[in-house]
C-alpha positions in Angstrom: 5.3 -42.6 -42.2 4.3 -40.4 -39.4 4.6 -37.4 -41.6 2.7 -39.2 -43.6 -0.4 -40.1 -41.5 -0.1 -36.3 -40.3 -0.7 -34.8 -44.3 -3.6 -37.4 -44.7 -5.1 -36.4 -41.5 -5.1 -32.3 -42.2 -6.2 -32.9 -45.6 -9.7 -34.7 -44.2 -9.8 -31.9 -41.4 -9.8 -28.9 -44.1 -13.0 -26.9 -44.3 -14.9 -26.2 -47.1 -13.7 -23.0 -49.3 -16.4 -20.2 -47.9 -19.2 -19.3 -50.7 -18.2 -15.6 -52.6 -20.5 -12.9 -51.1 -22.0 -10.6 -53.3 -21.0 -6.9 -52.7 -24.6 -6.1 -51.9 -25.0 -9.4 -49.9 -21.3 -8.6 -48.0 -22.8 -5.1 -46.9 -26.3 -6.2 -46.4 -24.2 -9.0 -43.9 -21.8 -6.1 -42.3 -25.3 -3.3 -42.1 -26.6 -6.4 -40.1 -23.5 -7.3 -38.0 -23.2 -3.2 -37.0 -26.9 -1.9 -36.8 -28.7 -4.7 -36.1 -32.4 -4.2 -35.9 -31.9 -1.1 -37.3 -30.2 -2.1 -40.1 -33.2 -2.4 -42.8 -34.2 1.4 -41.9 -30.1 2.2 -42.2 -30.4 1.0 -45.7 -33.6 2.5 -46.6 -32.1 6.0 -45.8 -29.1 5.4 -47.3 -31.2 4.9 -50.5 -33.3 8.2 -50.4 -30.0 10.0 -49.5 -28.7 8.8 -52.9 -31.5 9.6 -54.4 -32.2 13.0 -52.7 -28.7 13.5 -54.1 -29.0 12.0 -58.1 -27.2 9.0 -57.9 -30.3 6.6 -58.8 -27.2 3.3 -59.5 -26.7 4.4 -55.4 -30.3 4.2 -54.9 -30.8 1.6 -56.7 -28.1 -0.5 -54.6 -28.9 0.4 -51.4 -32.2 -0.8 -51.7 -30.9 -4.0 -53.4 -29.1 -4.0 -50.0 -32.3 -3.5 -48.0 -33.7 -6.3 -49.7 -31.3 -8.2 -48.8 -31.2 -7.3 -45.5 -35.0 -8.3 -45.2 -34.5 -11.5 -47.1 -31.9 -12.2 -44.2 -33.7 -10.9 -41.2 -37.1 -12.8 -42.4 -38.5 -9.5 -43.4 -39.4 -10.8 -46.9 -43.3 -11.1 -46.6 -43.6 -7.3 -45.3 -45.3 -4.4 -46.2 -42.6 -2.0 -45.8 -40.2 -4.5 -47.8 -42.3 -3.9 -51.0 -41.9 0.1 -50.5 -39.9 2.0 -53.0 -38.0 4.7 -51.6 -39.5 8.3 -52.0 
C-alpha cells in the first residue's frame, strides 16, 4: 500500500514535458544565455558574414535568429530590428 501511495504521489509531482525549441529559437536562447546584451549585434554580424560569404539560407537564418533574439529581449518595436543586413 505504501508503495502504492508513493507511485500516486510522484505521478502528481511530475512536471510538465518542456515545449520543443525551434533551432533558431534554441540559438537565439543560447546567443542570449552567452553574449547577453550583445547578443542581437552577435547575430546581426553573423548574418552579414554569411552573406559577405554567399550563403544567403545562412543569412537568412541568422537574422531569423536576431529576430528572435529581439522578440525575446523586448527589442521588437525598434528601428534597428526592422534593418536588413547589408
Amino acid at each position: 500500500m505504501l508503495k502504492l501511495l508513493h507511485r500516486i504521489r510522484r505521478w502528481f509531482r511530475r512536471q510538465p514535458p518542456a515545449p520543443e525549441l525551434t533551432v533558431i529559437e534554441y540559438e537565439a536562447v543560447s546567443l542570449i544565455a552567452y553574449e547577453g546584451r550583445a547578443a542581437y549585434e552577435r547575430a546581426r554580424e553573423q548574418a552579414e558574414y554569411c552573406l559577405s560569404r554567399g550563403s544567403e539560407a545562412g543569412c537568412r537564418f541568422w537574422s531569423d535568429v536576431a529576430v528572435e533574439v529581439g522578440r525575446r529581449t523586448g527589442m521588437t518595436n525598434t528601428k534597428k530590428t526592422r534593418e536588413q543586413p547589408r
